[in-house]
Each structure stands twice: as C-alpha cells, then as structure tokens.
C-alpha positions as CSV (number, residue, x, y, z in Angstrom):
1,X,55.4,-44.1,-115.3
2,X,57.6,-47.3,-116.3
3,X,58.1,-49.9,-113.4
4,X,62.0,-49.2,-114.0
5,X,61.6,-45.4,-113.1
6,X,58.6,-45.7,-110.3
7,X,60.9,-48.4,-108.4
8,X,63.5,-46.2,-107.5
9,X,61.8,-43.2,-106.9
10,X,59.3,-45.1,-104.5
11,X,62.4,-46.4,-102.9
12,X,63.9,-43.1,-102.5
13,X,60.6,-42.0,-100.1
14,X,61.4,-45.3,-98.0
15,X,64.7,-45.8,-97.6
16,X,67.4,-43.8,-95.7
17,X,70.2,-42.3,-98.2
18,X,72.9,-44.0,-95.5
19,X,73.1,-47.1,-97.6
20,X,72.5,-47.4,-101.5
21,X,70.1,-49.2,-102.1
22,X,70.6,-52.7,-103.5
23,X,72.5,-52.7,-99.7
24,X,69.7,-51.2,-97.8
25,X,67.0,-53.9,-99.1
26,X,69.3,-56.9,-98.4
27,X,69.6,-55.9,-95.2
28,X,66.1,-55.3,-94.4
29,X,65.5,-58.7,-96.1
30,X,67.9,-60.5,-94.1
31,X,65.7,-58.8,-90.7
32,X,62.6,-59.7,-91.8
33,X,63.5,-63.0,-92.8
34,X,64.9,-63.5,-88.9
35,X,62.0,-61.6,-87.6
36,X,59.4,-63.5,-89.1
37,X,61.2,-66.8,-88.1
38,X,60.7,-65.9,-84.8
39,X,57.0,-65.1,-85.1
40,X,56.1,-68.4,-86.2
41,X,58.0,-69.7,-83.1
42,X,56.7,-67.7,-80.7
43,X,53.5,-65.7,-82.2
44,X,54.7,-62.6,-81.3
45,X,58.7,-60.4,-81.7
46,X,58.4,-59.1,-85.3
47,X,58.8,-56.1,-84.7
48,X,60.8,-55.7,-81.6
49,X,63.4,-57.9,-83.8
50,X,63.3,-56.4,-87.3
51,X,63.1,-52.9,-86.0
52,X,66.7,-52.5,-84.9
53,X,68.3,-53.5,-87.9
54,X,65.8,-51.7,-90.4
55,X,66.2,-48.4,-88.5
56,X,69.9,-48.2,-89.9
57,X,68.2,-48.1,-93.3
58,X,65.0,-46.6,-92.9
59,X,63.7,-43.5,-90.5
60,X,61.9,-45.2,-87.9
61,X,58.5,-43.7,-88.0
62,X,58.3,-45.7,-91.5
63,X,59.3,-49.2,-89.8
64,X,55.9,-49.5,-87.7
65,X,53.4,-49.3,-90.9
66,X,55.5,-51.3,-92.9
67,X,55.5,-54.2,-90.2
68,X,51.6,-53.5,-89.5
69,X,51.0,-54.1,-93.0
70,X,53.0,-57.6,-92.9
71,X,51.9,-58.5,-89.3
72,X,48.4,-57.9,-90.3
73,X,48.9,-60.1,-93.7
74,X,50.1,-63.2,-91.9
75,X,48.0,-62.7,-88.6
76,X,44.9,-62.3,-90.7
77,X,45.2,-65.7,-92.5
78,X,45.8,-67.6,-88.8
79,X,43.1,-65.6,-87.2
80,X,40.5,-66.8,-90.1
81,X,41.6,-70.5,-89.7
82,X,41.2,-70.6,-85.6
83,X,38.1,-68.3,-85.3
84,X,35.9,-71.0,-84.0
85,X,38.0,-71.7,-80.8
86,X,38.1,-68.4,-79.8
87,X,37.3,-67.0,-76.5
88,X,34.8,-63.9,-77.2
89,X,35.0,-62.9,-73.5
90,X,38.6,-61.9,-73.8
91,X,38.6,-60.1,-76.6
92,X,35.9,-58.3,-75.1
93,X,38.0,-57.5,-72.7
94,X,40.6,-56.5,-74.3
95,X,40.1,-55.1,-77.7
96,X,38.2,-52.2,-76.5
97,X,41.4,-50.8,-74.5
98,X,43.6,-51.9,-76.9
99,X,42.2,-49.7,-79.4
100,X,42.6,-46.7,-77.1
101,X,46.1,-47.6,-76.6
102,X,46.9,-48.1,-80.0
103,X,45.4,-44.6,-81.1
104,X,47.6,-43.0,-78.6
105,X,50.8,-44.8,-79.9
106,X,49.7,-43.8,-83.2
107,X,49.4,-40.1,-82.1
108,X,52.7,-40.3,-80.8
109,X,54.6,-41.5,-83.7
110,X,52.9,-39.2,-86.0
111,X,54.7,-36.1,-83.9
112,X,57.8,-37.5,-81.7
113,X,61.0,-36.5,-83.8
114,X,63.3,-39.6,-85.5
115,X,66.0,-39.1,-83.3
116,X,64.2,-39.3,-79.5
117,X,61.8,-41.8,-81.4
118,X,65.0,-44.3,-82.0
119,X,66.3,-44.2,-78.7
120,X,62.9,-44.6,-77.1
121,X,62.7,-47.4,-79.2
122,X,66.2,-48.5,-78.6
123,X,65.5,-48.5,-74.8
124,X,62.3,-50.4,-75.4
125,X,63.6,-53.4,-76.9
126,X,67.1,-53.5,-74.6
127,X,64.5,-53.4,-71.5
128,X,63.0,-56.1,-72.8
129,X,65.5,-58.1,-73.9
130,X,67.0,-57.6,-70.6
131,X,63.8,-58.3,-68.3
132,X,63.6,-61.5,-70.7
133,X,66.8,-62.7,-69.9
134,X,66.3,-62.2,-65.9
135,X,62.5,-63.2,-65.7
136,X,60.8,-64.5,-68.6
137,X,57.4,-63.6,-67.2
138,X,56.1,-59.9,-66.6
139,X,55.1,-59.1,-63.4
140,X,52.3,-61.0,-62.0
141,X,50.2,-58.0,-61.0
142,X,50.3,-56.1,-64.3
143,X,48.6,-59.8,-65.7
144,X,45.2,-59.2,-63.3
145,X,43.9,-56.4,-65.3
146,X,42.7,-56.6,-68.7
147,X,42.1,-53.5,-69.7
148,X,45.7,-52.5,-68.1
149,X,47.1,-54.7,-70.7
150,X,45.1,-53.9,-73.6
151,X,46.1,-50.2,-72.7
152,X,49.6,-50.5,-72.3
153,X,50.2,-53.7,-74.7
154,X,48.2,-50.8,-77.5
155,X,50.2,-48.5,-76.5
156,X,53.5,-50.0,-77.1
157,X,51.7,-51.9,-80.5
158,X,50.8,-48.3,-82.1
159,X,54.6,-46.7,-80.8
160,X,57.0,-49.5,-81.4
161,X,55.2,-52.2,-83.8
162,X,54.9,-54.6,-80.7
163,X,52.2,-55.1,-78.1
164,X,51.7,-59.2,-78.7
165,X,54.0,-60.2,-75.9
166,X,51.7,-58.4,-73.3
167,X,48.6,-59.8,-74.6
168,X,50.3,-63.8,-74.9
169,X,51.6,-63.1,-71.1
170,X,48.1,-62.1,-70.1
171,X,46.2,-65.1,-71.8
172,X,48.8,-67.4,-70.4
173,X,47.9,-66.7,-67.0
174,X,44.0,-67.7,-67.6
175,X,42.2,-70.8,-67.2
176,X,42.3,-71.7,-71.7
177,X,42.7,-74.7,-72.7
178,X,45.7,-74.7,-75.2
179,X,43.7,-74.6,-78.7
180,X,42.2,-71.6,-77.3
181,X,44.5,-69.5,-76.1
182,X,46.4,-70.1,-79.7
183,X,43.1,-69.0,-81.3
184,X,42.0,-65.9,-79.4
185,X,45.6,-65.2,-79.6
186,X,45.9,-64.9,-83.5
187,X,42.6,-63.0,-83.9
188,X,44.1,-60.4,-81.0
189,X,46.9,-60.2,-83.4
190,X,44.8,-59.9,-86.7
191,X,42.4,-57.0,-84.7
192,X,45.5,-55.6,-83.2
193,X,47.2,-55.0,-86.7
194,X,44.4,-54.3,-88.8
195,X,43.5,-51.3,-86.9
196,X,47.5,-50.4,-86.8
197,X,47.2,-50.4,-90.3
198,X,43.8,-48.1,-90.3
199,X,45.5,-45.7,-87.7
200,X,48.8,-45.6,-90.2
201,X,46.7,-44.6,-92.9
202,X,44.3,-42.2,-90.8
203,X,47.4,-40.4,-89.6
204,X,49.1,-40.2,-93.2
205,X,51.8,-42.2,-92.6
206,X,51.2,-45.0,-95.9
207,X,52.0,-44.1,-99.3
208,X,52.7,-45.8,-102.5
209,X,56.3,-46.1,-101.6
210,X,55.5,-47.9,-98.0
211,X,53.3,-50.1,-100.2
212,X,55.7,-51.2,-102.9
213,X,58.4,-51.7,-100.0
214,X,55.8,-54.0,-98.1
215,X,55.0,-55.9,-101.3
216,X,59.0,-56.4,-101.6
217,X,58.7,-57.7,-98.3
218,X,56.4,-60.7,-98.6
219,X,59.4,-63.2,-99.6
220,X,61.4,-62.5,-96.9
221,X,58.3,-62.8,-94.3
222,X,57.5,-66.2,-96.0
223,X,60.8,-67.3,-95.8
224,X,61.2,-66.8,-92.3
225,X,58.0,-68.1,-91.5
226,X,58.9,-71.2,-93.3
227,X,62.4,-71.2,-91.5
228,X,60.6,-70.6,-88.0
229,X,58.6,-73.4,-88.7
230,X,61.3,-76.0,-89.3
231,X,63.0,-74.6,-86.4
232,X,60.2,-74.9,-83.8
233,X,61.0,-79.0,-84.8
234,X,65.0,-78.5,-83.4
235,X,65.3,-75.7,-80.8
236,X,64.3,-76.3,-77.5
237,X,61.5,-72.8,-76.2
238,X,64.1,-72.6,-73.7
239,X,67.4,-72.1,-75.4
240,X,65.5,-70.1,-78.2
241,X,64.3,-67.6,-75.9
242,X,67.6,-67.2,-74.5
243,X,68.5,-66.1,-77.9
244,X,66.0,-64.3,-78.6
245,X,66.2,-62.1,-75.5
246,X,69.9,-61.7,-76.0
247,X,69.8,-60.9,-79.4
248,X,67.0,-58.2,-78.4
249,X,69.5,-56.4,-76.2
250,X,72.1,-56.4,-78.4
251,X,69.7,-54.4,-80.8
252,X,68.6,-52.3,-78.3
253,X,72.2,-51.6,-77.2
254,X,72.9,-50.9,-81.1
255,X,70.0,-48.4,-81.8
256,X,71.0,-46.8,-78.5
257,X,74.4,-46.2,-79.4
258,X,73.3,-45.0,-83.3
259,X,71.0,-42.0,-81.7
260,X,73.3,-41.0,-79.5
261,X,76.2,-41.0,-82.1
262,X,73.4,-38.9,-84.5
C-alpha cells in the first residue's frame, strides 16, 4: 500500500474522529513538545503533562503506549550514558516491585472502559498537581519502603504513563551523592519504560498505527527536549514547579470536566 494511502488509514486507528486530523496532530505536537520540555527539566512529567491534552484527540488507553514508546526512546539513550554511576542496590530494590506494579497497571488499562479510564486519569493528575502546589514532597512515610514505591510508582507507570515522580522522591530521600542519584535515576526510567513497552505489546495494545504515530512524534519530543534544556539555564526549579503543578491541575480539571460532559 502507497505511503499516501497507509498514512491516513493508520491515523484513522489512532486518532479520535473529534478533530480532523491535520488539527488533531498539531495539537498532540504542540503537548509533546511541552511535555518533553519538562522532562529534560525535571526527569520525570511526560506523561502526566501530555496526557490531558492528547486525550481530547486520542482515546486514552492509546496515550500510555504511545508515551512508553517515546519515554523509553529518550530514557534509553541517558540510562546507556550514566550506567557506570549507578547504584545496583536500588534498583534491586526496586525494579522487582516495580514490575509487579506495572503488570497490574497494564492489566487494568487493557479492560477499564475510556470513559472511567479519563476521569480516573483526570483525577490523577489534578491530585497531583494540587498536592504539588501545597507540599512539594510526598509523604515522608510512603519514602521508607522501597518496594511500597516500586509497587505503587508501577502501578501508576503501567495505568497513567507516570510512576517517575515516586521513584525521584524516593532516591532523594537517600544518602546518593548527586551523579548517582541522576544515574540510577535514568536507568529506573529506561527499565521502567522498556517493560511498559513489553507489557503494551503483550496485552495487544501496539499496532502499526501506534507505531507510525510514535515515529511522527520524535520531532516534537526532540524539540521539547531541546527547549527544556535551554530553559533549565533561565527558570528558577522553584518558579517552574509552580508552573508545572498548576498547569497539571488545570489538565486534570479539564479531562475531568470532558468525562463528565461524555
């Protein structure tokens, strides 16, 4: 089949029919290119930023394998370059649980219908957003455990595209020195994506459409990883994490309102 011809029909399996679509992939470019900005600020937000904004032009339980597939792109690459600082007792520690989370997220997405799935995911991100705005840092006890957060931080990775923040919150709170918490970090993220990616594809939910979106995607997600970069140089991690958290519970507000309006 001509590219002309397989384009559109591959883009008819991915997108919505709310918005044509010449709209529908501007939009989603213009998320991605925000979300991935704030990934290379923070390490972490992708999805909880892009998600929002691509559910009004793509059913939800396509938005978390087509951000695993770019998440585990970028992650990948960073995880390869840091892999000698990295702290092997950690990710003992965690990967193990995470894994276990993340197939139970997985499960979940594969069966929940669209509509409870946005406004679960809605309410994800505007809780977040919200606790963000009033206490930056996740409570203090959830941090002792682990395996709690490799769980729970799977969990949310394998349901809603996002665990990272749990995991970051978790490292921060033990004794690393700085190039080694950024290191164990990105290969977390790489393990945590990859097998995202393998429980997507386990539970059926890539196909050749999802994979010619996701190669669409790559310019966007370089661009806002180039525009995150040069940000990180003016924006204090104080003011941007207002905005950040603020703009997270506006989306959350949004998606919330769009499933209950149907």
């Amino acid at each position: 089949m001509p590219f002309d011809t397989l384009l559109p029909a591959a883009l008819h399996g991915a997108l919505t029919d709310q918005l044509p679509a010449p709209t529908a992939l501007a939009f989603a470019a213009l998320a991605l290119v925000a979300a991935y900005a704030i990934f290379a600020l923070v390490g972490f937000g992708s999805a909880m930023v892009a998600s929002g904004p691509l559910a009004a032009v793509m059913p939800v339980p396509r938005i978390i394998p087509l951000l695993a597939l770019l998440d585990c792109a970028g992650a990948a690459g960073r995880g390869w370059r840091q892999r000698r600082h990295i702290d092997r007792a950690q990710l003992l520690r965690l990967v193990p649980t995470m894994a276990l989370g993340q197939a139970l997220g997985i499960a979940l997405l594969g069966r929940l219908p669209g509509h409870w799935l946005a406004a679960a995911l809605g309410l994800f991100i505007l809780a977040y957003g919200l606790w963000g705005l009033w206490q930056p840092r996740p409570p203090a006890l959830l941090l002792r455990w682990g395996g709690v957060c490799g769980v729970i931080g799977g969990i949310f990775g394998g349901l809603f595209g996002s665990g990272g923040f749990l995991y970051a919150a978790y490292l921060s709170r033990q004794p690393l020195e700085r190039e080694v918490f950024r290191a164990t970090q990105a290969v977390l993220m790489a393990l945590s994506t990859g097998l995202r990616v393998i429980l997507c594809a386990l539970a059926g939910l890539l196909d050749p459409s999802l994979l010619l979106l996701a190669l669409l995607a790559v310019p966007p997600m370089l661009l806002g990883t180039w525009l995150g970069h040069h940000l990180d140089l003016r924006l204090s991690p104080e003011r941007f994490l207002r905005l950040l958290n603020g703009t997270l519970a506006a989306a959350g507000l949004g998606l919330l309102a769009r499933a209950a309006l149907g």
